[in-house]
N, C-alpha and C positions, 0 to 999 in steps of 0.2 A: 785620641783613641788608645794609642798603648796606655802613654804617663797613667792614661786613667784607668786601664787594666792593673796598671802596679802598682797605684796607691792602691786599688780597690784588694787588690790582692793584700800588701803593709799592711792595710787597715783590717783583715783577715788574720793575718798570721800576725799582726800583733796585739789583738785582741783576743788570740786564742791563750798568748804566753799572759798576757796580762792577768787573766781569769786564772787561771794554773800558780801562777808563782807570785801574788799579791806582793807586798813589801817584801819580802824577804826575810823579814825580823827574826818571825816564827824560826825559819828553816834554820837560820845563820844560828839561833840560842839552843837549836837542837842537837845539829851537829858537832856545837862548841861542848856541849855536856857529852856525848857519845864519845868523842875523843877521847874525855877525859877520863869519865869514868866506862866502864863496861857493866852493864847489868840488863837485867831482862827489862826492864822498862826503858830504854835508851837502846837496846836493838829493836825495841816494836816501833818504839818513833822513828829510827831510820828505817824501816821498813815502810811505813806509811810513805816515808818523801819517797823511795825507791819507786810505788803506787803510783805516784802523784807525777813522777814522770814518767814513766809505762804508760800512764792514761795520757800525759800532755803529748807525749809522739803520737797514738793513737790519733786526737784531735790533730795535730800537727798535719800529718797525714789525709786528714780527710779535708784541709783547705783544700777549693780551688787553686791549682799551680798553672800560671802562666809556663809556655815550653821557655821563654827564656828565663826565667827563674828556675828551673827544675834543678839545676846543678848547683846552686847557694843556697836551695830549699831541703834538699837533702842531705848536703852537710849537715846540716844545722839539726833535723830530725835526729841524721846518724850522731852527730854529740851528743845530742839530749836523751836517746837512748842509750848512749853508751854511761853515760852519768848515771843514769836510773838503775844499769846492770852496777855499775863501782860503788852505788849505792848500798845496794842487794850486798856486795863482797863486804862491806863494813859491816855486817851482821851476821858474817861466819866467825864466829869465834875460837878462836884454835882450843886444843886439849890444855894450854896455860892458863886461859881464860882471859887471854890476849887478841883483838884482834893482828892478825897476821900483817907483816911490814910489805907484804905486795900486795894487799888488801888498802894499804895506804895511797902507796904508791900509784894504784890503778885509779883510784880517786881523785888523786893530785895531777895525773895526766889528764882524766877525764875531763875534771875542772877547767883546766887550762883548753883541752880542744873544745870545751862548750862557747870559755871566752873566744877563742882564736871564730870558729861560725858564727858568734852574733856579730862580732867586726867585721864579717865576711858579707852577711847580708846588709850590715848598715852600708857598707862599700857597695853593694848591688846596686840601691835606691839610689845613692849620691851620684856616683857612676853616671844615672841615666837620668839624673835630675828631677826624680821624682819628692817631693818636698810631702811633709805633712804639717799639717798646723797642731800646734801645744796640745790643742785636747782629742784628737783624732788617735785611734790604738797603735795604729802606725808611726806616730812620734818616737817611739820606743827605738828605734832604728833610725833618725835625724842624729847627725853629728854633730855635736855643740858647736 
């Protein structure tokens, strides 16, 4: 009964990231040009991802939460939100026509606490031995 509360749940929340954040490819070659350059077509693209997670916590959010998951499931919201806000920062652009070096900064922390909650929650699952198999959305959170 639980196990199958929490995969049913994995299988929830990681079908919801699934859907939201495909390959990655897109985001990783957007972000790689926005660094680099600054221009108004490379602040609307980081504003789209910033979008894209604002709506993926919305969804995030409206998963069913088992009460013992609530506290690895809002981590994991609150990083993802907080990315989507560091997002938002990379598309203030100072009076240089620079984005701002705590505008970075806030990104590279974010980054990092989005990785630190998905290791969190893949530790919830393994924790309590809930398994998923390769093509199930919940695999997403299996540790190799």
């Amino acid at each position: 009964e639980r196990g199958n509360m929490l995969r049913a749940y994995g299988n929830a929340l990681g079908d919801t990231i699934k859907q939201a954040m495909g390959d990655g490819a897109e985001e990783f070659a957007t972000l790689n040009k926005a660094l680099g350059e600054v221009s108004p077509e490379t602040v609307a693209a980081v504003t789209v991802l910033a979008v894209k997670y604002e709506i993926l916590v919305e969804r995030i959010n409206k998963v069913d939460i088992p009460n013992e998951a609530a506290q690895a499931h809002q981590s994991l919201a609150a990083a993802y939100a907080a990315y989507g806000a560091a997002l938002r920062g990379l598309t203030k652009i100072g009076a240089d026509g620079t984005i701002p070096p705590a505008a970075f900064q806030q990104y590279s922390d974010a980054a990092v606490a989005v990785g630190k909650a998905f290791i969190e929650s893949m530790q919830f699952f393994t924790e309590r031995g809930v398994r998923f198999e390769h093509d199930e959305p919940g695999a997403i959170f299996a540790l190799p």
